[in-house]
N, C-alpha and C positions, 0 to 999 in steps of 0.2 A: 559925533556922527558915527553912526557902526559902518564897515568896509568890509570888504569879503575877503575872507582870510586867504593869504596868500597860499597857503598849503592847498584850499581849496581848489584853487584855478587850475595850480599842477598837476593835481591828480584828476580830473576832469579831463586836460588836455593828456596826459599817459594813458588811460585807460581807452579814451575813444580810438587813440592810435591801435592800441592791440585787438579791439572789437571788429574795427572797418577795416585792417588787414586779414581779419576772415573770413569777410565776405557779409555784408549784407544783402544778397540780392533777392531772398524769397522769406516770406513771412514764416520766422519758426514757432509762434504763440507765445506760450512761455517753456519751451522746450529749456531755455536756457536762465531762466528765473533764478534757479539755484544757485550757479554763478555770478546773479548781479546784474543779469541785461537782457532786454527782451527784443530782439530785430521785429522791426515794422510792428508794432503792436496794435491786434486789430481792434476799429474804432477808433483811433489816435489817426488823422490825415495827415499825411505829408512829413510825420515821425519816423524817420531812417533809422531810427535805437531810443529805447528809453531805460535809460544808465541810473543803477542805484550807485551810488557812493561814500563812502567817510573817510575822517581821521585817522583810523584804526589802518587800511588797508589805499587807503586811495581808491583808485577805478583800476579794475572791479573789485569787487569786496571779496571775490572769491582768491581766498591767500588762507595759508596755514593759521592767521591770527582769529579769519574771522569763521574760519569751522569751531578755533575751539579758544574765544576772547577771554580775555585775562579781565578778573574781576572786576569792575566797575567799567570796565571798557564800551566804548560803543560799539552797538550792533544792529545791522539790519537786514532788510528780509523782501525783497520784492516778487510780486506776483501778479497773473493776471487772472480775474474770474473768467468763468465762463459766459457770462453776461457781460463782459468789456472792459469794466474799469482794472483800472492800474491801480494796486493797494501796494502800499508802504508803514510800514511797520519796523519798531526796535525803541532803543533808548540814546541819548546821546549821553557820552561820560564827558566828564568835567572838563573845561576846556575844547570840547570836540566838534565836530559837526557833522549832519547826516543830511543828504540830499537828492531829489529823484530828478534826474533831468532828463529832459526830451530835446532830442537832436535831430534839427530838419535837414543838415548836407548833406548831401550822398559824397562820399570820400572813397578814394582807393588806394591799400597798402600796397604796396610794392616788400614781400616779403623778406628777398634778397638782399634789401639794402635796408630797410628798416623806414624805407620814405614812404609817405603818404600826399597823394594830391587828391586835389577839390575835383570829383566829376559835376558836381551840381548843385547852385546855392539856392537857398530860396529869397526870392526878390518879393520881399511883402511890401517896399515902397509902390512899388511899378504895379502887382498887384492888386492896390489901395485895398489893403490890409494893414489897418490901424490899432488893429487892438488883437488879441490873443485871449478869447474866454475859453473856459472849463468850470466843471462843477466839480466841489470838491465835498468833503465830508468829514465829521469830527477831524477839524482842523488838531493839531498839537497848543498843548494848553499855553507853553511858551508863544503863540505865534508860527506861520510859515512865511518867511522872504522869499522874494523875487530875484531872483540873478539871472543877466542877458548875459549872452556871448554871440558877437558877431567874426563874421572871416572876414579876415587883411590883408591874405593873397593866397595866390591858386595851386601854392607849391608848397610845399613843410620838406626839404632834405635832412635838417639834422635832426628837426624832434616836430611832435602832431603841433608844439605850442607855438611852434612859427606859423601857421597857418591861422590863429586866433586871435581876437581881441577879446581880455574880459576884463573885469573888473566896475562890472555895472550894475549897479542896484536900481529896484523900484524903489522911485521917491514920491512924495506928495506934493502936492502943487504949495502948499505952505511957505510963507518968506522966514525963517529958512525951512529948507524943505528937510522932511525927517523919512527914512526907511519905510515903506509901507509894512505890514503884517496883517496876513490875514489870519483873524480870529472866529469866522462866524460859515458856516456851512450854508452851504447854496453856489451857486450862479459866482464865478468872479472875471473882471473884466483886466485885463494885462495892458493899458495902452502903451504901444513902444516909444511914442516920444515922451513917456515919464522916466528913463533909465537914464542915471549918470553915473558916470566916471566916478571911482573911489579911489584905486588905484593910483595916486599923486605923484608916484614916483617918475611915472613917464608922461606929467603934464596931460593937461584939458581934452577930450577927444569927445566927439561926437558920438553917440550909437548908432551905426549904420543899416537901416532898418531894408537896405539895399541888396545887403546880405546876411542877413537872418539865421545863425547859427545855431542857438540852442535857449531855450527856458530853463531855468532850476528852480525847485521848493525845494528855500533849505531850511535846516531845524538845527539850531545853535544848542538849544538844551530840552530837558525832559523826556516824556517818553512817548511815543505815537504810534498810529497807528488808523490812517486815510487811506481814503482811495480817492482815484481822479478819474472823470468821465466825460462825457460829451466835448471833446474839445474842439473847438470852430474858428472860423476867423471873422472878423466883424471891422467893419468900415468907421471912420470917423466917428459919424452918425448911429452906429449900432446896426445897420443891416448885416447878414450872414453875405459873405463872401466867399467863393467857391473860386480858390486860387489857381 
């Protein structure tokens, strides 16, 4: 069974810390693409950042390695058009991973001290918000995975990663159940009670879809080059639901 690399979770949880301690509160487009992150990205609902990340630098990507990557290294490139979708682009090198995730908390750093706490989670239970669709586009040839991250509490003092639970992948309903990937362009449907726990280190956990953290496409290898759009929330049953 593949498991989401532990490097991944950390630099997910390092980089949102330094993002939401600079304020997410007004939509910048992609003013800040260059660097790796776009606050509130328009067309994307109730997305408080949509964070590029890898290997090479963690979150955010923008670090001396990834203006000028060392050869076979990975590299990525987030953008947003003018007509809405999120595009993601680069190659992953060997061993590596690249990933665009979308983060629904609103969080707030406390500069001074380097803490961050939770102002706002999203409650997709209580919302009956069952699923998480988008439409994606030339998927990556390897395949793109699913990774959840929900919040565990409403405080982080020493680091952003006390505030998080991850280590959850989309699985399939299969006895045993295997990783989804998506390989095929269109319409794709996220249900949150398909994620589980990989992370074994810290025993069995539920995915709390009560607090709603973050979605990732991630790309273990090859070379890509998507974008993502329409993204909605939809009910058990497939209705759109307006959270």
């Amino acid at each position: 069974m593949n498991t989401m690399p532990r490097h991944f979770s950390n630099a997910i949880l390092v980089g949102t810390l330094a993002f939401t301690a600079a304020a997410c509160g007004s939509s910048q487009g992609d003013a800040n693409a260059a660097a790796g992150f776009i606050m509130k990205p328009n067309g994307f609902p109730l997305v408080t950042e949509a964070l590029s990340e890898s290997d090479l630098c963690g979150a955010p990507p923008d670090c001396a390695l990834a203006r000028n990557p060392p050869p076979g290294a990975t590299t990525v490139q987030l953008g947003q058009t003018q007509s809405g979708p999120l595009c993601f682009r680069g190659r992953v090198g060997d061993g590596g991973f690249a990933a665009l995730t979308l983060i629904f908390t609103q969080y707030d750093g406390e500069a001074a001290t380097g803490a961050t706490k939770v102002l706002k989670t999203f409650d997709a239970k209580t919302s009956g918000v069952a699923q998480v669709a988008f439409d994606i586009d030339r998927p990556a040839s390897d395949g793109i995975s699913i990774w959840g991250y929900t919040v565990k509490q409403p405080t982080c003092p020493m680091k952003s990663a006390d505030c998080r639970a991850g280590g959850y992948v989309l699985m399939t309903k299969a006895n045993p159940p295997e990783p989804v990937k998506l390989f095929a362009a269109g319409e794709q449907k996220v249900p949150l009670d398909a994620f589980v726990e990989t992370d074994l280190s810290r025993g069995p956990s539920t995915f709390d879809t009560s607090a709603l953290d973050a979605i990732a496409l991630a790309i273990q290898a090859a070379t890509f080059d998507f974008c993502v759009s329409r993204l909605r929330f939809l009910d058990a049953a497939g209705a759109e639901v307006t959270p």
